[in-house]
N, C-alpha and C positions, 0 to 999 in steps of 0.2 A: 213465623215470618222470616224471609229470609234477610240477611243482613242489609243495609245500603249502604252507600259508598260512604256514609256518615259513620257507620259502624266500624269501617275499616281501619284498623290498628299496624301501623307496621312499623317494627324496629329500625333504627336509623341507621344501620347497616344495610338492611333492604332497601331503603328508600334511596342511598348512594348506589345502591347496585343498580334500582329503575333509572337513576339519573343518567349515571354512566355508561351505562351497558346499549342500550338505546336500541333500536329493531334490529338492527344487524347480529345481537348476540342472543335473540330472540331467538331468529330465523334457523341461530346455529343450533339451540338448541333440541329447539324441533326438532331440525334433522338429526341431531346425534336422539334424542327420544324413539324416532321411525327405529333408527336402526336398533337401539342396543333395549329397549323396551321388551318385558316378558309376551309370550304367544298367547297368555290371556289375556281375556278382555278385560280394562279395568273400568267401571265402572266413571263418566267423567265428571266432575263437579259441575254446576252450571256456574255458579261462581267461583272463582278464585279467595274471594274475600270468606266467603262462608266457611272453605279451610283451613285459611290463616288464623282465623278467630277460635279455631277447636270446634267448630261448629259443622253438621251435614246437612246438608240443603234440604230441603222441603220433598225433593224429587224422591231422595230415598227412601221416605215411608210411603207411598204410593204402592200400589198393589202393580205387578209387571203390566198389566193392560195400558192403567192407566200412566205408565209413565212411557211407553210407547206413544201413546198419544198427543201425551205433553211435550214430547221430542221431536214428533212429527209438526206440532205448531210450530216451535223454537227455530227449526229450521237443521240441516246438519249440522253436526261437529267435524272435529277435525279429522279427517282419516288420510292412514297409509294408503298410497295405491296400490303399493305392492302387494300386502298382508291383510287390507281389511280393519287394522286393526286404531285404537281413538287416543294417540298418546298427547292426548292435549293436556292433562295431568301430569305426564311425565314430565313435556317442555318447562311446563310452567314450575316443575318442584327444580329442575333445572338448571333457571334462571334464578329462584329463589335462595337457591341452596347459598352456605357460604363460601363452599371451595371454585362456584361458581364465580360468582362475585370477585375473589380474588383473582381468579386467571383472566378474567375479563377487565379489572383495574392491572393488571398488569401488561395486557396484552396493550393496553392503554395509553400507558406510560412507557413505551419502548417502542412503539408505534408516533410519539411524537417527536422523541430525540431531533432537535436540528440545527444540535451546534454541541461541540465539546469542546474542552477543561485544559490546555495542553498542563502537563504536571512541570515541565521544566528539569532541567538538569539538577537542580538543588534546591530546597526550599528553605535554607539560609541567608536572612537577608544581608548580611555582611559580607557576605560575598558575590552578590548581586553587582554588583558596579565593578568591580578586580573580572569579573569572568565574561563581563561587556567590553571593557575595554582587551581584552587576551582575546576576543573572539572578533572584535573592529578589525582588530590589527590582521589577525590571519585572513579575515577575508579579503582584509584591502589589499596584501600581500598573494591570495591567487587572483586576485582581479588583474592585478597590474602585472603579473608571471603568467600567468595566460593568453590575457589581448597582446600583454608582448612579444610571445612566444610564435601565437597568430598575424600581429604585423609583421614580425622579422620574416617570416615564412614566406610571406604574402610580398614582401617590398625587395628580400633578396632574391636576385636570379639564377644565384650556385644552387640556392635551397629549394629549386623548384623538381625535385624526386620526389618520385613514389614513397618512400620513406620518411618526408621531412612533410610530404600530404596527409598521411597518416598521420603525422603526429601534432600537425594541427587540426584535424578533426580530434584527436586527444584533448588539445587544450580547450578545444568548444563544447566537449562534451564535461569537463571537469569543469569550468567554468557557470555551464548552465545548472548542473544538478549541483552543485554548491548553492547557487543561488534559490534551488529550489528550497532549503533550509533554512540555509544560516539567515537571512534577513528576521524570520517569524521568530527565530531562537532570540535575535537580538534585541526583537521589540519586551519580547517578555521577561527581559532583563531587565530594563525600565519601565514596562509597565504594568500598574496592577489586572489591566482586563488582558486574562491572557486564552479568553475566547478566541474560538474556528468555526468555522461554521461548518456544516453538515458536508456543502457542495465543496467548499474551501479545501477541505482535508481530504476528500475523495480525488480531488485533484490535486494536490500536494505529495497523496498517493502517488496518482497514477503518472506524475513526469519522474516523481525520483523512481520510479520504479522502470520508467522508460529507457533514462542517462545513465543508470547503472547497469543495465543490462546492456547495453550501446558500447558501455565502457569493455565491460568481458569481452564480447565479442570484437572489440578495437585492438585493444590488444593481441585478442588470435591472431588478426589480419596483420599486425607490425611483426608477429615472430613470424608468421608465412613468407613476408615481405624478407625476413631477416636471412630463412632458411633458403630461397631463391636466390640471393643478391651471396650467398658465399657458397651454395652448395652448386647452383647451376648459375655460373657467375657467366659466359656466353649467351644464355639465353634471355637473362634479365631484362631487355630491353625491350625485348619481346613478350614473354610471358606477362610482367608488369605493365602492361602499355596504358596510355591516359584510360580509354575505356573499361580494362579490367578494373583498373583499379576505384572507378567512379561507380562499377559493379558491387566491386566488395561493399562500398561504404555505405551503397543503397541498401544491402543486405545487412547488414549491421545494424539501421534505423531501423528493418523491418521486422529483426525480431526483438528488436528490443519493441516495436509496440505493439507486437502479438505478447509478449509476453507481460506486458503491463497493463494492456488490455482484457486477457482472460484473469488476472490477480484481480485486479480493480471488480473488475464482473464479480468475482466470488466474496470481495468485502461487502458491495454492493446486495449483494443477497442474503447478508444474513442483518440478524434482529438485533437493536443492541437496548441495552438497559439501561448503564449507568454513561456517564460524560466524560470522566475524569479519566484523562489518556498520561499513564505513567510512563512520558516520555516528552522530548523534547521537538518532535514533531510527529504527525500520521504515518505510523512504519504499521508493517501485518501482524506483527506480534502482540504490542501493547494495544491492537484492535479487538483482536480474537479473545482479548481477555473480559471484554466488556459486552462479550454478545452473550442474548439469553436464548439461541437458536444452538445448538448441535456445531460443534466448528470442528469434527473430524473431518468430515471429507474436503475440510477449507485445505486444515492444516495436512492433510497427504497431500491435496495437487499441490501446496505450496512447496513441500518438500522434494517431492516430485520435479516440479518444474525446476527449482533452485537447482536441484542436485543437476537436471540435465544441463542447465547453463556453464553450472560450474566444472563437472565432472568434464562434460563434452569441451569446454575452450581450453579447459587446464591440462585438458592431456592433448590435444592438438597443439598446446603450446609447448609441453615437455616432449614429444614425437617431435617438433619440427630443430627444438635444441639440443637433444642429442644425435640428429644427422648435421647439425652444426659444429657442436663438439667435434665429432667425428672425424670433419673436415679439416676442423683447425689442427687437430693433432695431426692429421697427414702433411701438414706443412712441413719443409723444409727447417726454415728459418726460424731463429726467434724474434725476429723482429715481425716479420709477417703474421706469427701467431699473434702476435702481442694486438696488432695490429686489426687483425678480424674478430679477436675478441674483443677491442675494447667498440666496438661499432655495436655490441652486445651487452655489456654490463649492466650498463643504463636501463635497457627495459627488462633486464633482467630482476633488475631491482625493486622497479615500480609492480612487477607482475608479482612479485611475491609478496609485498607489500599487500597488494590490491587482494589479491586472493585468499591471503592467510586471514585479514580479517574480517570477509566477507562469510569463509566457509566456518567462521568462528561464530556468526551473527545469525544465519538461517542452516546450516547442514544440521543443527538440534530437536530436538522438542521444546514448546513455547515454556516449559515447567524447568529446563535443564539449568539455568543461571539466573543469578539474579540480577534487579536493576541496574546496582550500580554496573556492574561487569558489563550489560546490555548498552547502558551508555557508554560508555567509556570504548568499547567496540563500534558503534554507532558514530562518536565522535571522528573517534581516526579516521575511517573511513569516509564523511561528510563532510570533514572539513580540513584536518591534515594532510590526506590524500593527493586533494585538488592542488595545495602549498605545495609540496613536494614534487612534483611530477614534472613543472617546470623547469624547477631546480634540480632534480637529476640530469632532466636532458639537454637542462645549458651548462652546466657545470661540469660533469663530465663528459663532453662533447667537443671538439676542438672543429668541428665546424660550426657549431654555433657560434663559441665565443668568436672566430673568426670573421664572424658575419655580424655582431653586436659590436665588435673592436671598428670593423670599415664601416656600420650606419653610423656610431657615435664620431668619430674620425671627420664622417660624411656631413654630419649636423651641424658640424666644430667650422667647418669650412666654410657653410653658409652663411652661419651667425658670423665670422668675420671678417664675411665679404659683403654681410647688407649693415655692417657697420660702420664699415671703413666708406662703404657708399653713401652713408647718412653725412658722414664729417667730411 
């Protein structure tokens, strides 16, 4: 007799596999049985259970006629179209099997991922609160060097150049990819859920990924700006005019979201398995460490693309400085030298700043450095950066401070003319 479903014994690792594998890993495995299945026929069980059991069907001791016959009641089995051939046995050893089971509870659990773990800069709590308040302060410190840098810009009319346009698009873009960070860094300094969610970090991604690329290429456009305004100083008014330069800038946002749109795309496509992101917010690196899918060809276009952002703006910006240089030394005077270079220092500084530790954080392989190093690179860049950028270009700039000294001057006057109006 053949077994019944009362007979059937299966190990509880089986029975997690029927749980969770469910028709879909079924379906796969049939087809991987069509394909990879020997060109003989293998005879097929009519039940499954009668296998499991050590046990061979009843069908097998039948003489060939009559189990032709008995097949003909039964109705078809399973066949290839291709081949003819009945791997309904193979499916089912398949599915059975236990390396089966594994890559199917696996494929499982990496398939539900939909929220990960940020790891945080330190997992010291004694310094939890020292590194909230050091990280409050720098960001209130670009918040308020930024939108100031952007009103001054915006309210004085000496500063309405091509140059000083530029470099408030600077502080908007330093301003917002700050923000895309530090606020999430800040919470998870205070608090213990230092969950993201799936979509969260994908978009956390793809804006820093946006405003740092916005930023390279801002930068290019300020040394272009630089190399025009002393190299072909006649023609400036011309070459620079309102619409080129509302050109440039649209260009600038455009590849920065081609290029944080094809990045994104490529985190987007791969598999991941674990949660736990060793870092202090969704960058490409501490991602690709956690995928259970293949991340070479992640990490070449990543490399790829970084290197062209960086290679291509960093040498448009060393090309446009030394026919700058070049200029300067053909002056005369040393006041005049002094003079065209210091309209120069400034972004000469924030650009090396900017680039040294950008091409320190992706021109690598994801295995080359470790965390701390990754952070601490990471930091500078996301959050000293944006602090500093102001402060070079009002600091060493004597039209700005020029233009801070008449608003404050200008504020000074109001406040003691709706005073003196009050009494």
């Amino acid at each position: 007799m053949p077994p019944t479903r009362g007979h059937l014994r299966l190990p509880q690792w089986r029975r997690r596999c029927l749980d969770t594998a469910g028709v879909g890993i079924f379906a796969a495995g049939l087809r991987s049985a069509v394909v990879c299945s020997d060109r003989k026929a293998v005879p097929a069980p009519t039940s499954a259970a009668a296998h499991l059991n050590g046990r061979q069907p009843r069908d097998h001791y039948r003489p060939m006629a009559a189990r032709r016959w008995h097949r003909r009641r039964q109705g078809p089995t399973w066949r290839s179209a291709a081949s003819g051939l009945k791997p309904a046995w193979a499916a089912v050893h398949w599915l059975f099997s236990p390396q089966a089971c594994r890559r199917s509870m696996a494929a499982e659990n990496h398939s539900v991922v939909t929220e990960f773990i940020l790891g945080g800069l330190t997992s010291r709590t004694e310094l939890q609160l020292p590194l909230f308040l050091l990280f409050l302060g720098v960001y209130v410190v670009t918040m308020l060097g930024n939108l100031g840098m952007t009103g001054l810009i915006c309210l004085d009319t000496q500063l309405h150049t091509p140059m000083y346009y530029f470099l408030s698009n600077l502080s908007l873009v330093d301003l917002l990819y700050a923000s895309v960070t530090t606020p999430k860094m800040l919470v998870s300094f205070v608090s213990e859920k230092k969950a993201i969610s799936y979509t969260g970090c994908m978009s956390q991604l793809f804006f820093f990924l946006l405003f740092v690329i916005a930023e390279c290429y801002m930068l290019t456009v300020m040394a272009y700006d630089r190399y025009v305004a002393i190299c072909r100083p006649l023609l400036y008014g011309t070459i620079m005019s309102p619409s080129v330069c509302s050109l440039l800038v649209a260009a600038v946002y455009t590849m920065g979201l081609i290029g944080s749109t094809v990045e994104t795309g490529l985190m987007l496509s791969l598999s991941y398995c674990g949660r736990l992101v060793s870092h202090y917010f969704c960058d490409i690196l501490p991602l690709m460490k956690l995928s259970c899918s293949s991340t070479y060809g992640v990490e070449v276009t990543v490399f790829l693309l970084a290197g062209f952002n960086i290679v291509v703006t960093s040498l448009t910006v060393l090309i446009s400085y030394a026919f700058v240089l070049s200029s300067i030394l053909r002056i005369s005077t040393a006041e005049g030298r002094a003079k065209a270079f210091g309209t120069c220092n400034s972004h000469l500084t924030a650009v090396g700043i900017f680039y040294g530790s950008t091409a320190f954080m992706y021109l690598k392989p994801s295995t080359a450095t470790s965390l701390a190093q990754e952070s601490v690179a990471s930091v500078f860049y996301t959050s000293a950066i944006p602090m500093l950028n102001p402060l070079i270009y009002s600091l060493r700039n004597k039209e700005v401070k020029a233009a801070v000294r008449k608003t404050l001057r200008r504020k000074l006057c109001r406040c003691r003319c709706c005073s003196s109006f009050s009494m």
